[in-house]
C-alpha positions in Angstrom: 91.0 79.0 104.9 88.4 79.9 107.1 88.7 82.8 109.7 85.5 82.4 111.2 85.5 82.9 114.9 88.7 85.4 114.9 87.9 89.1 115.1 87.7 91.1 112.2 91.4 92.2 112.0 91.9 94.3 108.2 93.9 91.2 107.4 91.2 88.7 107.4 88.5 88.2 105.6 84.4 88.3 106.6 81.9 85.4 106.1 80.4 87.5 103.5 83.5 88.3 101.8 84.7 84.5 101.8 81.8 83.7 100.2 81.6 86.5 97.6 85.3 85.1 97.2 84.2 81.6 96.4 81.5 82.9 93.6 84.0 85.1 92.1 86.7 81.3 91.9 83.4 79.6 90.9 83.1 82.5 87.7 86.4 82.9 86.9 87.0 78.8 86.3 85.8 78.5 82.9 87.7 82.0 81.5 89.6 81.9 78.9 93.5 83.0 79.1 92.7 86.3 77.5 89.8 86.8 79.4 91.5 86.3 83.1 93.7 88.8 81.2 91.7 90.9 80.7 90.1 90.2 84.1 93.0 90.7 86.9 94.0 93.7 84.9 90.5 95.2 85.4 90.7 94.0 89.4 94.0 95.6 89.3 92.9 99.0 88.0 89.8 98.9 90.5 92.3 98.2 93.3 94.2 101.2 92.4 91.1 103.6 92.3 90.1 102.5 95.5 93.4 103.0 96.6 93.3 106.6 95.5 90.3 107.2 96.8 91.5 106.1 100.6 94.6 108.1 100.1 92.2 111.0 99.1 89.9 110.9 102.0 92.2 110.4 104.9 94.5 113.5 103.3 91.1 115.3 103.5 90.3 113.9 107.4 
């Protein structure tokens, strides 16, 4: 789904991050089970440090 010509609202995506999307589908496509695993639970941690890490700076804004 392309979003190209609507303004950047926080729910869509860039250009640059639709295609950084694509290459990280093209990677992930040959993973085994255990490594997608391994994989989302890694995204899901890194989601959750940078979720921290907003929560931090705007309590220190």
């Amino acid at each position: 789904m392309s979003t190209a010509g609507k303004d950047n609202l926080p729910g869509n995506l860039s250009l640059e991050q639709e295609f950084k999307l694509q290459v990280v589908k093209d990677q992930v496509t040959g993973l085994s089970l255990e490594q997608a695993q391994e994989y989302v639970v890694e995204v899901m941690r890194q989601m959750m440090v940078k979720d921290n890490l907003v929560k931090h700076l705007l309590k220190s804004a």
